[in-house]
C-alpha positions, 0 to 999 in steps of 0.5 A: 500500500502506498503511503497516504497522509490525511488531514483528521478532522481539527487533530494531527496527519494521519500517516499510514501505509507501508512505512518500510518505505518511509524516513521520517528524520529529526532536525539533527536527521537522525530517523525515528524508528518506525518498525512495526508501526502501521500508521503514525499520527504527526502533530500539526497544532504545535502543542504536543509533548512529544513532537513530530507524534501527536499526543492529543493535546490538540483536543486540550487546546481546541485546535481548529484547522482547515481540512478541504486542499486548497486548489492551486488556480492555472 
């Protein structure tokens, strides 16, 4: 399965897939271990605690975000 990233509804990317396939890197570019892991869920409101991975505290702070891809126009 190809790996797919979706937007939840007001919370984190959803990341799923065959993650063999993908290299998810700190900023020193060391990788996270993602062995065994058939979806990841990656912050996008900026408040977890345990950052790049969502810890829920998108529902603590109510987070709202736009779900629909904007269209590039031309």
């Amino acid at each position: 399965m190809p790996i797919e990233i979706t937007a939840t509804k007001d919370g984190p990317y959803k990341v799923r897939g065959d993650l063999a396939e993908l290299t998810l890197l700190d900023a020193s570019g060391n990788a996270y271990d993602l062995a065994g892991k058939k979806a990841v869920f990656l912050c996008r409101c900026g408040a977890s605690t345990t950052k790049p991975f969502c810890d829920g505290q998108h529902s603590k702070i109510g987070f709202e975000a736009a779900e629909e891809a904007v269209r590039e126009e031309g």
